[in-house]
C-alpha positions in Angstrom: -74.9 -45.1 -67.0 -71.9 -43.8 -65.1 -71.5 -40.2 -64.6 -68.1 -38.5 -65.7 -67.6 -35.6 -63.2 -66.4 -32.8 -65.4 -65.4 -28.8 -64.6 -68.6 -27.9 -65.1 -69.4 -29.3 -61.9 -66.4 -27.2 -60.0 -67.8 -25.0 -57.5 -64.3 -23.9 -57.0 -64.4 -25.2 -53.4 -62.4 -28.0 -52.9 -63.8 -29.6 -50.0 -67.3 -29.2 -51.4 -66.1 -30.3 -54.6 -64.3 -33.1 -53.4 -67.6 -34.3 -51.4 -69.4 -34.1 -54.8 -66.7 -36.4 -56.1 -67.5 -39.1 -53.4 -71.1 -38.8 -53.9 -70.9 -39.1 -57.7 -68.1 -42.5 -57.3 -70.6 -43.8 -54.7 -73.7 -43.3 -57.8 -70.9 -45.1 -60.1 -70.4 -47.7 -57.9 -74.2 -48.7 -57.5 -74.3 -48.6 -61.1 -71.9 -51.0 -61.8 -72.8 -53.2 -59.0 -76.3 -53.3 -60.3 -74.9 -53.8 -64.5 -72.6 -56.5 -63.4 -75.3 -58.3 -61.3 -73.4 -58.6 -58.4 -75.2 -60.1 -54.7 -77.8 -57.7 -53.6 -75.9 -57.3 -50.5 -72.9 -55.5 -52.5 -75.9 -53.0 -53.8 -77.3 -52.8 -50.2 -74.0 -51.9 -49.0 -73.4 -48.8 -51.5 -77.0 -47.8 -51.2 -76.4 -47.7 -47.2 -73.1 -46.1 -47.8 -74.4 -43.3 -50.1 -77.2 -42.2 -47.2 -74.8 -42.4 -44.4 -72.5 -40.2 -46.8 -74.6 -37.9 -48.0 -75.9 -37.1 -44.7 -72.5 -36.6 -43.8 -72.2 -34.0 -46.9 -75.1 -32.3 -46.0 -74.8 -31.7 -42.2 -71.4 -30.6 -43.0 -72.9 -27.7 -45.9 -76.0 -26.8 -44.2 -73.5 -26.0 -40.9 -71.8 -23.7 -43.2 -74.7 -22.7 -45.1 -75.4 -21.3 -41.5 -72.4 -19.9 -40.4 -72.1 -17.6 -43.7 -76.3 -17.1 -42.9 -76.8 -17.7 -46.2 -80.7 -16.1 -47.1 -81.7 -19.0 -48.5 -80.7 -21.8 -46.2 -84.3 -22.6 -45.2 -85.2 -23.7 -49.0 -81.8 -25.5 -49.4 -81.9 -27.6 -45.7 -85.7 -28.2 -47.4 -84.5 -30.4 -50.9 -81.8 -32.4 -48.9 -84.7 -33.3 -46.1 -86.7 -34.1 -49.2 -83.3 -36.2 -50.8 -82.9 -38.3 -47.6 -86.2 -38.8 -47.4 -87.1 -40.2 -51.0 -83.5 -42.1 -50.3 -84.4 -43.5 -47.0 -87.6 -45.0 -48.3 -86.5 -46.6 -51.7 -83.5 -48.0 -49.5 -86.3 -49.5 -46.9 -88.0 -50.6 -50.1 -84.9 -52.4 -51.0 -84.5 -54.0 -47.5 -88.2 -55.5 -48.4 -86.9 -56.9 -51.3 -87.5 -55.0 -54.2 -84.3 -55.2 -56.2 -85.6 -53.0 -58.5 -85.9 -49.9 -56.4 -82.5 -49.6 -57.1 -82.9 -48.4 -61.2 -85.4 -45.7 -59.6 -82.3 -44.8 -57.1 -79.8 -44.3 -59.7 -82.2 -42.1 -62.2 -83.6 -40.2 -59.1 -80.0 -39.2 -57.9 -78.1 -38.5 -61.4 -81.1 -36.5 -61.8 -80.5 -34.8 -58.3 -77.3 -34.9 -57.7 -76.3 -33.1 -61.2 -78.9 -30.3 -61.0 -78.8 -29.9 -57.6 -75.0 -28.9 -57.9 -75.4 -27.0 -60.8 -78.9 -25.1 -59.8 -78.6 -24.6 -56.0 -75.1 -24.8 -55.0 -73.8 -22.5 -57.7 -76.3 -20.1 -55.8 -74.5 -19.8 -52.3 -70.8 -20.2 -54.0 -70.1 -16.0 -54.1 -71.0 -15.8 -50.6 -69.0 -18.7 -49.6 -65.7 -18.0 -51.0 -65.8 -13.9 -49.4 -66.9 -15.7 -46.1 -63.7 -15.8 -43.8 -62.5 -19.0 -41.9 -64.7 -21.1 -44.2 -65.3 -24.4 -42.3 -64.5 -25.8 -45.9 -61.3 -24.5 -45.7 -60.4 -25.8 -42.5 -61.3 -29.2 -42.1 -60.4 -31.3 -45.7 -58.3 -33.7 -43.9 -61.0 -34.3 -41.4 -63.6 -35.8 -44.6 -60.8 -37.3 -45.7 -60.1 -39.6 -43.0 -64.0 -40.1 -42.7 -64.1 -40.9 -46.5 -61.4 -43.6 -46.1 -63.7 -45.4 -44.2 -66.5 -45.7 -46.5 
């Protein structure tokens, strides 16, 4: 089922919103690849595309995350290690030939993706938007150009 990104989702900072976006069109576009049936490679190649992204995402945050020494950057580094991880493995899975890894993919990341926004995101938002120079602030155009070539 696709996911309708709605304000409720806003953390009121565009670049990290605007990552969230991504990461949300990437889950729609496994979805429908895997409702319409299409060749496993199509699946493969959003699967592939949502780990390179999110790492992207995430290297970018946590390096902000650090910057504004956010208290609990240890625990919030820890659940996307744990993400990748759990991704990495049902995507190897999926290189083995289970097709089906792919249902457990798109449950396990709505799942994620949704609260993780809304749960642990929210938290560091406060400090963010009084931090100075936010990276965030600075380098949109930069994610954009990478985006474009996803």
């Amino acid at each position: 089922m696709q996911i309708q990104w709605g304000s409720q989702y806003n953390l009121g900072i565009k670049m990290i919103d605007d990552q969230h976006q991504w990461l949300i069109n990437l889950y729609n576009k496994i979805d429908s690849a895997k409702s319409r049936n299409q060749p496993v490679e199509i699946l493969g190649t959003y699967m592939k595309g949502l780990l390179h992204y999110t790492r992207f995402h995430f290297n970018a945050e946590e390096n902000e995350l650090k910057r504004i020494d956010y208290k609990q950057f240890v625990e919030h580094k820890d659940s996307h290690e744990r993400f990748i991880k759990k991704i990495n493995e049902s995507l190897q899975e999926f290189d083995q030939g289970n097709e089906e890894v792919v249902v457990y993919v798109l449950d396990y990341l709505k799942d994620w993706l949704l609260n993780h926004i809304m749960r642990e995101d929210k938290k560091y938002v406060p400090l963010m938007k009084t931090a100075t120079n936010s990276m965030f602030f600075q380098s949109a155009a930069a994610a954009q150009s990478f985006e474009r070539t996803i």
